[in-house]
C-alpha angles and dihedrals in degrees: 000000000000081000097061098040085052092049089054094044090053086052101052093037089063094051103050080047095051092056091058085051097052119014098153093065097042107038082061085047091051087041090056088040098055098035092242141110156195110020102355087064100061085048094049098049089042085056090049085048098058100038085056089051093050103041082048089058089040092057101050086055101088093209086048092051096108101037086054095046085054099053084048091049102053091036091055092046090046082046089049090049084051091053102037083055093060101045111152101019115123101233140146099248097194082236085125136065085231128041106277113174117201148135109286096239136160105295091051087055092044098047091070095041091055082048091051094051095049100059090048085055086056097039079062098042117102125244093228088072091092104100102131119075114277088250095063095052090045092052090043093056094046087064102048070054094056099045086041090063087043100055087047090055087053095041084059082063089130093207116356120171090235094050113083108170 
């Protein structure tokens, strides 16, 4: 279970990293989330942004695993309750690299509560797990990366024929 809190880590690194990159964009994405403006925006998104950095540092310490998968955990589902209250709204989420404006429907709830559950799955997994090399778990991560930025882009897909949400 490295992998996976690797993976998480990677994930929530981005992020908080992501928020340094382009703070314009989502301070006014955390703003429509939570339902707030001016000022108390750009706290709220600077406060996301270090939670994410912690819980991702937490997560690459092997004895901090659970307490990082927990953060994670409670800031996607708080991230999932933002969204599902905004189902239907037509809104850029933050959830992209890019701007990407578009009704807030099932797949974007769902993205953070899949999230949510896996790092409860690595918060109970135990430490002694580790049993391949460092580098295994770490290229392994990088690809759950890798297939993670490619669902998101399919998930962009503004009106695909499979797609029936």
């Amino acid at each position: 279970m490295r992998a996976l809190a690797l993976f998480l880590a990677m994930v929530l690194a981005l992020s908080a990293l992501h928020k340094l990159r382009d703070g314009d964009r989502l301070r006014l994405a955390t703003g429509r989330l939570a339902g707030v403006t001016g000022p108390l925006s750009t706290v709220l998104m600077v406060l996301a942004g270090a939670v994410e950095a912690v819980a991702a540092l937490c997560l690459v310490l092997p004895e901090a695993v659970p307490a990082g998968a927990a953060i994670a955990a409670l800031l996607w589902l708080a991230y999932g309750f933002a969204l599902w209250r905004r189902r239907g709204e037509v809104l850029d989420c933050g959830c992209d690299l890019q701007a990407r404006p578009r009704a807030v429907d099932r797949a974007q709830i769902a993205r953070p509560l899949v999230l949510a559950a896996l790092a409860i799955a690595a918060a109970a997994s135990p430490a002694t797990l580790a049993t391949l090399p460092l580098a295994f778990d770490a290229m392994a991560a990088c690809g759950a990366l890798a297939l993670y930025f490619a669902a998101l882009d399919i998930m962009a897909i503004p009106a695909p024929r499979w797609r029936t949400s």
